[in-house]
PAZA-815866 format. One record per residue: x, y, z of N, C-alpha, C in turn; residue in three letters. Coordinates in pm, whole numbers, plus 50000, padded with zeros to 5 digits. Each point is the difference from the previous one (the first is absolute). Example, Ala and Ser with C-alpha at 12.3 -4.5 7.8 and 13.67 -1.06 7.14 Angstrom:
2
nu | nv | nw | cau | cav | caw | cu | cv | cw | resn
51319 | 49431 | 50780 | 49911 | 50119 | 50000 | 50090 | 50120 | 50000 | ALA
49965 | 50105 | 49928 | 50082 | 50119 | 50006 | 49923 | 50109 | 50073 | SER
***
This chain:
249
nu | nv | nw | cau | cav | caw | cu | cv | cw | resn
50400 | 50805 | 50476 | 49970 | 49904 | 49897 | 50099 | 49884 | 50009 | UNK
49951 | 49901 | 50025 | 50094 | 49885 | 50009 | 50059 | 49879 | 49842 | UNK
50035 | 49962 | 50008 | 50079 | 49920 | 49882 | 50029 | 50111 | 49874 | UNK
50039 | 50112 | 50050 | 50043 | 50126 | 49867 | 50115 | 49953 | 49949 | UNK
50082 | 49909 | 50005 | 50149 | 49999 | 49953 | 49975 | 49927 | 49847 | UNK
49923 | 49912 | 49948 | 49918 | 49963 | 49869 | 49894 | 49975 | 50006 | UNK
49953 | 49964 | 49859 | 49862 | 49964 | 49974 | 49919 | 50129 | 50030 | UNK
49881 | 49921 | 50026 | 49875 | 50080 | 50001 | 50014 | 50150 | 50092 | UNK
50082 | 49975 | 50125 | 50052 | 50095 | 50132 | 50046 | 50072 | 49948 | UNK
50118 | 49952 | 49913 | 50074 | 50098 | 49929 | 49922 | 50088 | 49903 | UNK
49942 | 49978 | 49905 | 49881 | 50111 | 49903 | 49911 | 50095 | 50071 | UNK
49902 | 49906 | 50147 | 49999 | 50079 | 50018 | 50011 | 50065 | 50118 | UNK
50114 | 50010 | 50043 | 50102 | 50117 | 50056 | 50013 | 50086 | 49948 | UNK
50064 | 50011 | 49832 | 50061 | 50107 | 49992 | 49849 | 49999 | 49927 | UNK
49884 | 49997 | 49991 | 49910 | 50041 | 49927 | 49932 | 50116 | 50094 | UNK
50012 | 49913 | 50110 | 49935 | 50130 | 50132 | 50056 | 50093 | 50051 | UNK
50124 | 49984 | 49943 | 50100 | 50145 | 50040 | 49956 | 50099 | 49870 | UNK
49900 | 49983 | 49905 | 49954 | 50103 | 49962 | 49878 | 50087 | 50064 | UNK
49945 | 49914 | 50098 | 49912 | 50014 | 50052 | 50014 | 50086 | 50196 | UNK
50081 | 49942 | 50039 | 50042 | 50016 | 50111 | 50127 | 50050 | 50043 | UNK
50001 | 50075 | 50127 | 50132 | 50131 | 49951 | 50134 | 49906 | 50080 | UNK
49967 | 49858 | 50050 | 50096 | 49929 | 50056 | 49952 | 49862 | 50020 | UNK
50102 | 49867 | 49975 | 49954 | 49911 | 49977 | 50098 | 49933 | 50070 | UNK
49947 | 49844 | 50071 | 50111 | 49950 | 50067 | 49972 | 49848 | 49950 | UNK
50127 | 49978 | 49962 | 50040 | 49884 | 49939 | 50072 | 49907 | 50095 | UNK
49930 | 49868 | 50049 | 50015 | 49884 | 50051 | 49993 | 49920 | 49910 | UNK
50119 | 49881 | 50036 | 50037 | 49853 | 49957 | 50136 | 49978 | 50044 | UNK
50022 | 49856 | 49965 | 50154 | 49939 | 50078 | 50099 | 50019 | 49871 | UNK
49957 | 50082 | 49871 | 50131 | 50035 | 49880 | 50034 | 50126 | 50007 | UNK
50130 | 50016 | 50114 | 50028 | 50147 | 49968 | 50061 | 50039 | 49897 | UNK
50052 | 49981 | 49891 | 50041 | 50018 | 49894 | 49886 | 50030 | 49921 | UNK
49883 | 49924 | 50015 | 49890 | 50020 | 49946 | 49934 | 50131 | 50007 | UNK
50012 | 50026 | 50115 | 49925 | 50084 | 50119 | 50069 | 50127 | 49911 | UNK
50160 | 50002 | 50030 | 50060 | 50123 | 49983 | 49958 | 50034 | 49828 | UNK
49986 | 49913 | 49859 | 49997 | 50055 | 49959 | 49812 | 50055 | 49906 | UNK
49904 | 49974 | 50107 | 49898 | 50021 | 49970 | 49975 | 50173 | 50097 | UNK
50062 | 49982 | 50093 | 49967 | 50147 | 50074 | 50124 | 50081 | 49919 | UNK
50043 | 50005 | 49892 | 50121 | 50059 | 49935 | 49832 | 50054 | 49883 | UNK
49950 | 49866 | 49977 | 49864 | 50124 | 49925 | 49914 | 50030 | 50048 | UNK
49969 | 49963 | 50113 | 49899 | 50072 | 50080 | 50043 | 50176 | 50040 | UNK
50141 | 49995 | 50030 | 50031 | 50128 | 50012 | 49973 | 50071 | 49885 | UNK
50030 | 49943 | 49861 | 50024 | 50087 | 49891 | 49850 | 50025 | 49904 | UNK
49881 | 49953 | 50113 | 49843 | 50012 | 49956 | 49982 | 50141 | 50105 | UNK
50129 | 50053 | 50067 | 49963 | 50089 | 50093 | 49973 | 49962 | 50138 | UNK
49977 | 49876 | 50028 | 49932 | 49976 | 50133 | 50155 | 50008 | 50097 | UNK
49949 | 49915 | 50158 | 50119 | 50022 | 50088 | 49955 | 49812 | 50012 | UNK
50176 | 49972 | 49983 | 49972 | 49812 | 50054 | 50083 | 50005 | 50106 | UNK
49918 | 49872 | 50067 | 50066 | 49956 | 50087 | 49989 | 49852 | 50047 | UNK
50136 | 49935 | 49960 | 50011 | 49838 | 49939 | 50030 | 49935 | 50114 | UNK
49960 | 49911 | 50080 | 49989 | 49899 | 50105 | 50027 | 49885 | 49975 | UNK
50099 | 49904 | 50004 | 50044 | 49875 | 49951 | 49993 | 49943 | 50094 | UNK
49880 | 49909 | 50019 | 49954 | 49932 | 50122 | 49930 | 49855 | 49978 | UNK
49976 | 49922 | 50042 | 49905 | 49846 | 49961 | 49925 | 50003 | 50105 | UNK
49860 | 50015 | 49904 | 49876 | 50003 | 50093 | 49964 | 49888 | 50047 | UNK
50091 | 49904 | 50003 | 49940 | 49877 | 50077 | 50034 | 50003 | 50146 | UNK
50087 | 50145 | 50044 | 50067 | 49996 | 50099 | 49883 | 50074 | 50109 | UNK
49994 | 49945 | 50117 | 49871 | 50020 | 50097 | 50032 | 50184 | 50033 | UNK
50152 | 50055 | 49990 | 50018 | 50136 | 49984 | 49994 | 50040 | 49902 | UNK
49983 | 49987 | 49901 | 49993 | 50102 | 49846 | 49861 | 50053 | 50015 | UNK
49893 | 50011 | 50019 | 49890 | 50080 | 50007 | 50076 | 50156 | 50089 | UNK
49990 | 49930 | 50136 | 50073 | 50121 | 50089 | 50082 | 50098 | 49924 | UNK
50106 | 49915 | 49971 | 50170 | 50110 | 49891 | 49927 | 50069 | 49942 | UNK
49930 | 49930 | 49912 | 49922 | 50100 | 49873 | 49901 | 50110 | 49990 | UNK
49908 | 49989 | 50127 | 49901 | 50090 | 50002 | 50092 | 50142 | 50099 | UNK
50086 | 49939 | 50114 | 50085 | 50067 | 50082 | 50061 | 50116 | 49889 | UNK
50100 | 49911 | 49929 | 50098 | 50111 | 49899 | 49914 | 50076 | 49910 | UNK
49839 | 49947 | 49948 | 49977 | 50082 | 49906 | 49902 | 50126 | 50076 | UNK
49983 | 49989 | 50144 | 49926 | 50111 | 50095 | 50099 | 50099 | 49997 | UNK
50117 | 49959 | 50041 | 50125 | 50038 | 50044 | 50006 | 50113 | 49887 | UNK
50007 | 49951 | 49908 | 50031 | 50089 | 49873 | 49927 | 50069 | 49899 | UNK
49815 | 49926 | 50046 | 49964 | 50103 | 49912 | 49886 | 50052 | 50090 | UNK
50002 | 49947 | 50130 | 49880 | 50040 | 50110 | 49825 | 49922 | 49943 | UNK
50001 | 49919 | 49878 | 49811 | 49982 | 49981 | 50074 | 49899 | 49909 | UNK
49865 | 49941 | 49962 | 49987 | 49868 | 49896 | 49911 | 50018 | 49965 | UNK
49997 | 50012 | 49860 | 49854 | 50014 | 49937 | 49929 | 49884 | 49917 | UNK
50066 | 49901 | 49966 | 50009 | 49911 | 49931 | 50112 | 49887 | 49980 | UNK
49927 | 49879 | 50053 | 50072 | 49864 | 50023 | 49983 | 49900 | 49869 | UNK
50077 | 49971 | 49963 | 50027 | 49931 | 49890 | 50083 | 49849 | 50060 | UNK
49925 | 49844 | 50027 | 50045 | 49892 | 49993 | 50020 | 49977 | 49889 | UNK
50099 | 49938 | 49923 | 50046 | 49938 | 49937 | 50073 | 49918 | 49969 | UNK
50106 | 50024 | 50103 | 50077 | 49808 | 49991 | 49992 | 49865 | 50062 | UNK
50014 | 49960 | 49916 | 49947 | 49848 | 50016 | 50006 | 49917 | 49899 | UNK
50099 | 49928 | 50017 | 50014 | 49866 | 49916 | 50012 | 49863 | 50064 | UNK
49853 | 49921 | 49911 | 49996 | 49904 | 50071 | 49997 | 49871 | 49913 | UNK
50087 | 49917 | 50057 | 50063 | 49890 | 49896 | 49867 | 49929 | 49905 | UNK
50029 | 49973 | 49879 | 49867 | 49966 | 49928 | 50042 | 49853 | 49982 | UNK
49988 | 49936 | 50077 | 50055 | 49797 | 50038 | 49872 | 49990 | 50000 | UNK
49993 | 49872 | 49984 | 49921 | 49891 | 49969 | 49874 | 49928 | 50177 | UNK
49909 | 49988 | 49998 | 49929 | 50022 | 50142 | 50065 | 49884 | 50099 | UNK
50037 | 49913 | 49930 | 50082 | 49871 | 50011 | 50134 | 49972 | 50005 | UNK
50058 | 50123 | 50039 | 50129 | 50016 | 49941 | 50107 | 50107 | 50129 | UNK
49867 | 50123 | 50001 | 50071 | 50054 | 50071 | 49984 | 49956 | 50175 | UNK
50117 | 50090 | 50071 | 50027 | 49989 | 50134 | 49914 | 50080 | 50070 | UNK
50026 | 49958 | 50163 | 49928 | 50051 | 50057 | 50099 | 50184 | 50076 | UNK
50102 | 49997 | 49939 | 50111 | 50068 | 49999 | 49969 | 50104 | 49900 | UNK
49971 | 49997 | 49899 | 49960 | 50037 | 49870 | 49855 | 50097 | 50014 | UNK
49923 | 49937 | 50054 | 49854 | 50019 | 50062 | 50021 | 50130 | 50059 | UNK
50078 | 49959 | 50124 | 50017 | 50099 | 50094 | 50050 | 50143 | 49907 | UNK
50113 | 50000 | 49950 | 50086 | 50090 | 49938 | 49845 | 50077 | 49922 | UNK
49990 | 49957 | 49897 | 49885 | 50075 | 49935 | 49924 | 50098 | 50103 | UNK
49942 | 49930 | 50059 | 49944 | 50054 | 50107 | 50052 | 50093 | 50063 | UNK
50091 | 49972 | 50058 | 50031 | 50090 | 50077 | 50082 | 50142 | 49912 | UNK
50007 | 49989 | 49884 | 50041 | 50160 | 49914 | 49859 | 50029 | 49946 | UNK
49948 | 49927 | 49952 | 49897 | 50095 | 49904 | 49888 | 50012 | 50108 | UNK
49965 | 49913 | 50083 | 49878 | 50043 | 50149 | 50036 | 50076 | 50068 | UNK
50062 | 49886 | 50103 | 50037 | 50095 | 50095 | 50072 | 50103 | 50009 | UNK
50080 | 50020 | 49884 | 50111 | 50109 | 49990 | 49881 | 50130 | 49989 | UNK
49932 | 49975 | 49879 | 49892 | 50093 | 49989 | 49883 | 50010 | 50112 | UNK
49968 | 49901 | 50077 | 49911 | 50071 | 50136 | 50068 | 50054 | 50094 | UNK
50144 | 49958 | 50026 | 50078 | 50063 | 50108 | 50030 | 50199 | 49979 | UNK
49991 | 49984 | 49873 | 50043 | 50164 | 49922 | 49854 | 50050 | 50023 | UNK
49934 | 49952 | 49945 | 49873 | 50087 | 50021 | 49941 | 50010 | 50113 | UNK
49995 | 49934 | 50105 | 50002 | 50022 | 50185 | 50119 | 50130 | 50018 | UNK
50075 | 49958 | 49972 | 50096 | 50155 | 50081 | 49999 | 50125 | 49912 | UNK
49983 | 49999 | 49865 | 49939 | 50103 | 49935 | 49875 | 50060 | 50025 | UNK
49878 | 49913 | 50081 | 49870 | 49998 | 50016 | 49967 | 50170 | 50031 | UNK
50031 | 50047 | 50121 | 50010 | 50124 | 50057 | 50063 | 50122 | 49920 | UNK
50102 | 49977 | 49907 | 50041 | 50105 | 49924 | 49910 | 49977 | 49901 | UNK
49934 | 49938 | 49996 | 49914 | 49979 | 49852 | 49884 | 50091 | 50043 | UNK
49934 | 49947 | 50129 | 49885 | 50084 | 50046 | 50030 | 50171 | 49999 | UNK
50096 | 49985 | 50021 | 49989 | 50190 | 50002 | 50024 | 50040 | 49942 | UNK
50051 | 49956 | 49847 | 49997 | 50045 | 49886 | 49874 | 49972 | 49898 | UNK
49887 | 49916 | 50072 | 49913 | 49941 | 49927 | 50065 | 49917 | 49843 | UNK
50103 | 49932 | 50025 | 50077 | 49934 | 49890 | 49930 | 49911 | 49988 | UNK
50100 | 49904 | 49862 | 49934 | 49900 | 49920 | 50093 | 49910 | 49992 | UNK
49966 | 49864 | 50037 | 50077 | 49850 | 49972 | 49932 | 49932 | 49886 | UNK
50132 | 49953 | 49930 | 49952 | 49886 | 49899 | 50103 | 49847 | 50054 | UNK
49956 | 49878 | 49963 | 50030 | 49863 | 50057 | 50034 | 49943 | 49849 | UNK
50088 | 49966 | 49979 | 50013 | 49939 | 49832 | 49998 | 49834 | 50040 | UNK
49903 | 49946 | 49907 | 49949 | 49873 | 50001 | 50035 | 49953 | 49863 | UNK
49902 | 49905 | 49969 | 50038 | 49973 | 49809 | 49917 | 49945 | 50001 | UNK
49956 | 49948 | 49870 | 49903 | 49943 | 49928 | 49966 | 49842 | 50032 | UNK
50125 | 49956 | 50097 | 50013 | 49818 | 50008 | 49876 | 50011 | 50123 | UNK
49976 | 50119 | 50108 | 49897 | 49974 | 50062 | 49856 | 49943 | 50012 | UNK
49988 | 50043 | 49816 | 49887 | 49979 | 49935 | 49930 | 49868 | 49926 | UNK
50197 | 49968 | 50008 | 49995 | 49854 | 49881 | 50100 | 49946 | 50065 | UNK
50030 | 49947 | 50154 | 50072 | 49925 | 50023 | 50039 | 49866 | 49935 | UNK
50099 | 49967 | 50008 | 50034 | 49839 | 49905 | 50126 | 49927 | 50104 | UNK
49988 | 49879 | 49988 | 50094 | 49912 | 50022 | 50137 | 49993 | 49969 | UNK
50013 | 50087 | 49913 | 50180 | 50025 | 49960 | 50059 | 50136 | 50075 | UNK
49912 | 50068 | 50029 | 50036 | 50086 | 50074 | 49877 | 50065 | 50135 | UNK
50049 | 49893 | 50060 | 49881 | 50023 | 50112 | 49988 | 50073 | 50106 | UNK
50150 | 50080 | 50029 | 50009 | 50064 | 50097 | 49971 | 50193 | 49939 | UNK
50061 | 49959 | 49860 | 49921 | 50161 | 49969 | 49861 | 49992 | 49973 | UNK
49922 | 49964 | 50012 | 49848 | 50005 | 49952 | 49952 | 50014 | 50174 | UNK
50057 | 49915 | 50094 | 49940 | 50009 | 50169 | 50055 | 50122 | 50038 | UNK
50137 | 50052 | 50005 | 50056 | 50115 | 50066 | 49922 | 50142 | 49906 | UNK
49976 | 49975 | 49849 | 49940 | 50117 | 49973 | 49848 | 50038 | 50063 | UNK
49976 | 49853 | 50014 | 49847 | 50003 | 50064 | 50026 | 50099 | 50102 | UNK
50091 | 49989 | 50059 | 49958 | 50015 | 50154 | 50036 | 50136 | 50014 | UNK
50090 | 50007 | 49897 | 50043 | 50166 | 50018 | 49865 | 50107 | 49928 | UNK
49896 | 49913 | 49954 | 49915 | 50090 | 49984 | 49879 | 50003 | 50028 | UNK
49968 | 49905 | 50155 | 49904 | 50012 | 50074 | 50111 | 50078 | 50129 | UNK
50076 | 50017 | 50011 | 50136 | 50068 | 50086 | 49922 | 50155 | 49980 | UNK
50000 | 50007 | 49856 | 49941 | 50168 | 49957 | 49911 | 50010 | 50037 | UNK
49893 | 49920 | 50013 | 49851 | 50055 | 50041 | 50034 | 50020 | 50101 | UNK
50058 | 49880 | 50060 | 49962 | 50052 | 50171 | 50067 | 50100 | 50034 | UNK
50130 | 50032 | 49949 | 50017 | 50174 | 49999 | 49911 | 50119 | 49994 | UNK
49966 | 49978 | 49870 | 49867 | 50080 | 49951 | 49914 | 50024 | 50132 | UNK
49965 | 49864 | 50005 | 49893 | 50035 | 50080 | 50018 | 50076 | 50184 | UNK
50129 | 49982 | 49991 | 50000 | 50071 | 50162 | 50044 | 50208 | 49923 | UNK
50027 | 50002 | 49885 | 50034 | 50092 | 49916 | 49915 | 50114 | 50019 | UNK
49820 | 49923 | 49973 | 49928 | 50097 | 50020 | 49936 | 50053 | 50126 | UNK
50068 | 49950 | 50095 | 50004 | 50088 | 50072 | 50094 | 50090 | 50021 | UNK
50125 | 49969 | 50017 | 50104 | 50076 | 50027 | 50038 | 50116 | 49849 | UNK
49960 | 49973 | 49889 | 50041 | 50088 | 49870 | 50063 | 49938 | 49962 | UNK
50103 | 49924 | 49988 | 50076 | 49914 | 49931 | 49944 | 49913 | 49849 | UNK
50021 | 50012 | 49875 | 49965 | 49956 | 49907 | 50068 | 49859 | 49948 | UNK
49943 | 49876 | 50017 | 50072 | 49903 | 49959 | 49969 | 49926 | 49867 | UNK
50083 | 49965 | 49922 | 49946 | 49907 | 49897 | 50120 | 49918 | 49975 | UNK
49957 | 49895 | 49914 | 50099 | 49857 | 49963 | 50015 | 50021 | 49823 | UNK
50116 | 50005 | 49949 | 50024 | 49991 | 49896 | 50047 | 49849 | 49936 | UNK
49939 | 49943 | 49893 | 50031 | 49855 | 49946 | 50043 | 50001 | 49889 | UNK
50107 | 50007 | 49942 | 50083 | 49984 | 49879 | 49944 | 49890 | 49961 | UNK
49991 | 49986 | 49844 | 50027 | 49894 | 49915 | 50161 | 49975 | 50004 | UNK
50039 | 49870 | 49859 | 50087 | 49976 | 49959 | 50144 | 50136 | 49981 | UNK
50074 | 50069 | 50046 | 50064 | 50134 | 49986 | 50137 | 49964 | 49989 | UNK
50042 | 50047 | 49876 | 50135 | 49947 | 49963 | 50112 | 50078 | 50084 | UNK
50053 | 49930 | 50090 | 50109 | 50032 | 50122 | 50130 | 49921 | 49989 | UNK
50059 | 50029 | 50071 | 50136 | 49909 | 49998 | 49977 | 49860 | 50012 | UNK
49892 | 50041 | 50158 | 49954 | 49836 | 50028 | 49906 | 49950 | 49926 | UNK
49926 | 50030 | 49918 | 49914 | 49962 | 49913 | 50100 | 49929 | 49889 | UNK
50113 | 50049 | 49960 | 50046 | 49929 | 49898 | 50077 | 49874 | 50030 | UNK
50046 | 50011 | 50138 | 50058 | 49871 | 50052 | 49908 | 49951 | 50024 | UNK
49871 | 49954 | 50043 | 49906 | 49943 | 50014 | 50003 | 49956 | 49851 | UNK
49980 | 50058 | 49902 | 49958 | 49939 | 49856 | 50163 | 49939 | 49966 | UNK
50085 | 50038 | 50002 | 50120 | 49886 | 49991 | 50022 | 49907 | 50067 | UNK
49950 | 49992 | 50160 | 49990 | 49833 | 50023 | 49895 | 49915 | 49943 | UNK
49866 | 50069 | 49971 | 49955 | 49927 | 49862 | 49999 | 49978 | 49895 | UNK
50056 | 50093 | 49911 | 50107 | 49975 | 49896 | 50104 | 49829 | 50003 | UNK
50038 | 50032 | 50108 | 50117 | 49871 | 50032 | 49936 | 49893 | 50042 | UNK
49881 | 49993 | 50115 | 49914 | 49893 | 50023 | 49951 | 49900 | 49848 | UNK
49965 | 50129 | 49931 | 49900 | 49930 | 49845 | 50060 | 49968 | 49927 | UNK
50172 | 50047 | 50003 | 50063 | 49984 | 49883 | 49949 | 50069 | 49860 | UNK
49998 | 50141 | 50009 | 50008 | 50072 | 49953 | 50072 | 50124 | 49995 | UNK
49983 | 50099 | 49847 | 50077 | 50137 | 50033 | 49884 | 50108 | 50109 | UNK
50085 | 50057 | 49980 | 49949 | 50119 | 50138 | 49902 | 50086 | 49949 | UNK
49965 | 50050 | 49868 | 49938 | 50060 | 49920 | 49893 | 49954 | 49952 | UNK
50006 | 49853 | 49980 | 49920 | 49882 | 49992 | 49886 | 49976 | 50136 | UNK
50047 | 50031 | 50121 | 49963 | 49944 | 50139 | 49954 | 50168 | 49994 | UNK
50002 | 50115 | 50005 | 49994 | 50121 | 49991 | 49819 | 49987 | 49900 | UNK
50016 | 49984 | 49890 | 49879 | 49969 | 49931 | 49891 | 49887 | 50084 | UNK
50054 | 49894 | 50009 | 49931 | 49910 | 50082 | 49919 | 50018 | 50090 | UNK
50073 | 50068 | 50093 | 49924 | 50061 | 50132 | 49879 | 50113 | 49950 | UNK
50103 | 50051 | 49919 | 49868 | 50133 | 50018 | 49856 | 49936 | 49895 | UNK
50004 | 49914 | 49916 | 49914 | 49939 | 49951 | 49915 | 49925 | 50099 | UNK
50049 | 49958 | 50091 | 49921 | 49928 | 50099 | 49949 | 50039 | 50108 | UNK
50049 | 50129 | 50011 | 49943 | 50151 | 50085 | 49826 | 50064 | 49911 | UNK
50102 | 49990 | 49872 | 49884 | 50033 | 49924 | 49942 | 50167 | 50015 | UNK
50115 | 50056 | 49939 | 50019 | 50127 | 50018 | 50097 | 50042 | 49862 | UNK
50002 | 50139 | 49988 | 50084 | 50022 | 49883 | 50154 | 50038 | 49986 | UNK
50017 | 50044 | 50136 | 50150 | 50061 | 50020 | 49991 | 49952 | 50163 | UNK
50144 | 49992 | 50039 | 50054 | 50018 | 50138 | 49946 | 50123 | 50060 | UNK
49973 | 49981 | 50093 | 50039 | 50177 | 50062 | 50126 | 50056 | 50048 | UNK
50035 | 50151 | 50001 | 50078 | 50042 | 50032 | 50023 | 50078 | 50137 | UNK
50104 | 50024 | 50090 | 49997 | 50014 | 50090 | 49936 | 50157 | 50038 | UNK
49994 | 50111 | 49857 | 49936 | 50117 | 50001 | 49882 | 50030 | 49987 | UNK
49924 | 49825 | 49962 | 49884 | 49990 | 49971 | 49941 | 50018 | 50157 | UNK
50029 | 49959 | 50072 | 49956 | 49939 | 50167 | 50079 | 50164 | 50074 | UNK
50112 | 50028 | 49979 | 50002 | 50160 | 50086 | 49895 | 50076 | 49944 | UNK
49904 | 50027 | 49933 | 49918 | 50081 | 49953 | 49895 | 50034 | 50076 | UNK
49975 | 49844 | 49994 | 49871 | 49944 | 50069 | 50060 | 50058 | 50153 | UNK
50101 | 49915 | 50094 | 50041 | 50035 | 50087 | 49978 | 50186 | 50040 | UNK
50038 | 50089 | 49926 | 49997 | 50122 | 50010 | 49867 | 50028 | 50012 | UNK
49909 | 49983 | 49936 | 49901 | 50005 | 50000 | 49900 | 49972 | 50092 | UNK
50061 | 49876 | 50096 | 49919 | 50015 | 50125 | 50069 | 50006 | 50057 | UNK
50087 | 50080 | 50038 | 50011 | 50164 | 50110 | 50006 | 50078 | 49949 | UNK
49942 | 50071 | 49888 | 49947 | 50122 | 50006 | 49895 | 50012 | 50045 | UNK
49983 | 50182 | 49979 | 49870 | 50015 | 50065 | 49869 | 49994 | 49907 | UNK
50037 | 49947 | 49934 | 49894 | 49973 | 49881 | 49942 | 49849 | 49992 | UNK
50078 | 49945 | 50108 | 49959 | 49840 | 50035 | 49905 | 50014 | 50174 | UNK
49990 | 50120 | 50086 | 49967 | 50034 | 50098 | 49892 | 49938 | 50045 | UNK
49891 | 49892 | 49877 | 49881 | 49951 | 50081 | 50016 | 49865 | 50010 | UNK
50125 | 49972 | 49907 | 50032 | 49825 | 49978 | 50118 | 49937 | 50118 | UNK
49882 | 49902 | 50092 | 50073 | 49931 | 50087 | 49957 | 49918 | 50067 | UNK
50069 | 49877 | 50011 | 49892 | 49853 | 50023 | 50071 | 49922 | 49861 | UNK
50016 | 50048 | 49883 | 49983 | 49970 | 49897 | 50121 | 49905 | 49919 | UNK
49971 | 49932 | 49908 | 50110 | 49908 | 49988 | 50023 | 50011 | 49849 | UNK
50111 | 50067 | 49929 | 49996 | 50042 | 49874 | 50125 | 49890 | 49946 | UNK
49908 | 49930 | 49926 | 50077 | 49911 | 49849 | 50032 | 50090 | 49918 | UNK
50125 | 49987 | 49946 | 50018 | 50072 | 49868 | 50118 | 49848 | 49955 | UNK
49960 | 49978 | 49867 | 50012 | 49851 | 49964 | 49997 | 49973 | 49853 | UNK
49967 | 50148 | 49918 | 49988 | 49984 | 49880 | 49870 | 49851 | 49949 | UNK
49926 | 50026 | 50083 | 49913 | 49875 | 50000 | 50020 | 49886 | 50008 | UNK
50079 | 49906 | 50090 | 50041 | 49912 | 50033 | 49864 | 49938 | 50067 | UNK
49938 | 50017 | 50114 | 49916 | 49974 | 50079 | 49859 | 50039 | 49948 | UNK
49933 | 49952 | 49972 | 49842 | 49988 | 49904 | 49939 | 50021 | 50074 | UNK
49956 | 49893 | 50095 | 49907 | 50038 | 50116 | 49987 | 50149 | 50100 | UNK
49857 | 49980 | 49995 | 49980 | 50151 | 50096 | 49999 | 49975 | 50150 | UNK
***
């Protein structure tokens, strides 16, 4: 599972260590790292924390290598990190571009190619975390609405080589989810508008048009849920959970 050290990775990590008898925690915060597999152990499971940056053309290799190494199978791939600057379409670099890209894509197609084969013989399950900007791209933040796109036609075409081989793929799309980076995002608009933070906090979510933020336990649920085996026929599939943010069908 990649980006486990906060946020969403982090919930659910230790959410699937109720689920799974060992869990391996990737991202570049080992401090992070160390103290989320401190509850993954204490849900019972076995961790094993990898402090690595998947933008690196070797971090797929390290990661699938050490976690064969140690637990011999993979049953379930969890993308999740990826942060990609929310600038203006006019604004940002072509430096900037790349970076996005290259953690939340390619980081995530490079992992799921060298996982591919341990996945098949476990008949495992991948999920691709996207977001909701895919749906409703905008001009203030134009590079998350294209990179989520892509990370979730990325899933089909997983999917689709999936059914042959057994491999189960799907794309998960967060709404608005109150994170670390979610709140710095709403404090540089806070400061842009000249307003309080609580103020810009209401604002947004009024203009989301929704009733609450989501929470990061809201989205491990869901996450758990497709890899179990109770999710076994769903794949191809691209699951919003958004507290109704997105209207259209």
């Amino acid at each position: 599972m990649t980006g486990s050290s906060s946020g969403i990775g982090r919930a659910t990590a230790i959410r699937l260590s109720r689920d799974f008898s060992a869990v391996v925690l990737a991202a570049r915060n080992a401090a992070g790292l160390a103290e989320v597999a401190e509850q993954v152990r204490a849900n019972g499971a076995e961790p094993l924390a990898v402090d690595l940056d998947l933008m690196s053309p070797t971090a797929a290799e390290i990661l699938v290598s050490r976690t064969m190494a140690r637990f011999g199978r993979i049953d379930a791939l969890l993308n999740i990190a990826g942060a990609v600057p929310g600038l203006d379409l006019f604004q940002m670099k072509d430096e900037q571009w790349d970076a996005g890209m290259e953690l939340k894509l390619h980081g995530a197609r490079r992992l799921t190619l060298r996982a591919w084969e341990a996945l098949k013989a476990t008949r495992g399950a991948v999920v691709l975390m996207a977001g909701n900007a895919a749906e409703v791209p905008t001009a203030s933040a134009a590079a998350v609405g294209v990179i989520n796109a892509a990370i979730v036609a990325l899933a089909k075409a997983f999917a689709d080589r999936g059914l042959e081989d057994g491999v189960q793929v799907n794309s998960v799309s967060p709404g608005p989810v109150m994170t670390g980076r979610r709140l710095a995002m709403i404090e540089k608009w806070a400061a842009t508008h000249k307003v309080a933070v609580d103020d810009a906090k209401q604002a947004l979510l009024t203009k989301a048009g929704i009733r609450r933020y989501g929470e990061p336990q809201d989205i491990a649920e869901l996450m758990a849920f497709t890899v179990s085996r109770a999710a076994r026929w769903m794949t191809g599939t691209q699951l919003r959970i958004d507290g109704g943010e997105v209207r259209a069908i």
